[in-house]
Phi, psi and omega in degrees: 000156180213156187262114150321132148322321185281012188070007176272123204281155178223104215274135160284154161235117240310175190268156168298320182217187181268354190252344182312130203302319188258001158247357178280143175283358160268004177260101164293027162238334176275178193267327168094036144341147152206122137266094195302124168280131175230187082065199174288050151184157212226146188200166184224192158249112172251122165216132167291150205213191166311330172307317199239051173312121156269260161252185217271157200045045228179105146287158206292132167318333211257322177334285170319321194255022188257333191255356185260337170305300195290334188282313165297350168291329179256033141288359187264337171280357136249017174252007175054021174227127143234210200211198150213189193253145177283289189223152178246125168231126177218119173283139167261107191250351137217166187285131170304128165260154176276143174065015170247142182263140177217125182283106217247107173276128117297122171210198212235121171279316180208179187220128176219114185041258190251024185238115183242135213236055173305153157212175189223132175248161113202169215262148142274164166289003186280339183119356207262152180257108145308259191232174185237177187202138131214170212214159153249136190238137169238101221289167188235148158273000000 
């Protein structure tokens, strides 16, 4: 466990498989996430590095919409189902810098039968809102 700034306990949570490109620890390619459970919302810390390159000093888009798909994958551990994804949408709104850590928030917006409706931000450390994200989830048996 871990403290929020606001002082809100924070369960870390296991990875989806140990190889998963963006949260498993054994994928030495991958972004190697660890993700936090807070209340109703889940957020990790990324920094992007040469692996996930764009233009130069920059991170690649589909790196950022690789990491906001997986960080929506542990919205399910508050809707307790799971699911996948129909679609992904992310706005970029200024450019990722590489080797800056930037904080990805997630939480589950709404729910209509098996259609689950997320979204994301995320911040620098400077406070600037990079990109924002939001998905569609479609629960499963």
């Amino acid at each position: 466990m871990t403290t929020t700034s606001s002082d809100v306990v924070a369960e870390a949570l296991p990875p989806h498989t140990p190889t998963c490109m963006g949260c498993g620890p054994d994928n030495p390619n991958g972004l190697q996430m660890t993700v936090f459970l807070s209340g109703q919302q889940v957020y990790t810390d990324v920094t992007f590095d040469e692996r996930q390159a764009g233009a130069p000093g920059l991170a690649h888009g589909g790196a950022i919409a690789a990491a906001c798909d997986d960080l929506f994958g542990f919205t399910l551990w508050i809707v307790g189902t799971p699911a996948v994804t129909r679609n992904l949408a992310v706005g970029y709104r200024v450019p990722v810098p590489l080797h800056h850590p930037h904080r990805i928030v997630a939480r589950v917006d709404s729910r209509e039968g098996r259609a689950l409706h997320v979204s994301a931000t995320g911040i620098g450390q400077d406070g600037i809102v990079r990109f924002t994200a939001t998905a569609m989830f479609v629960a499963v048996d």
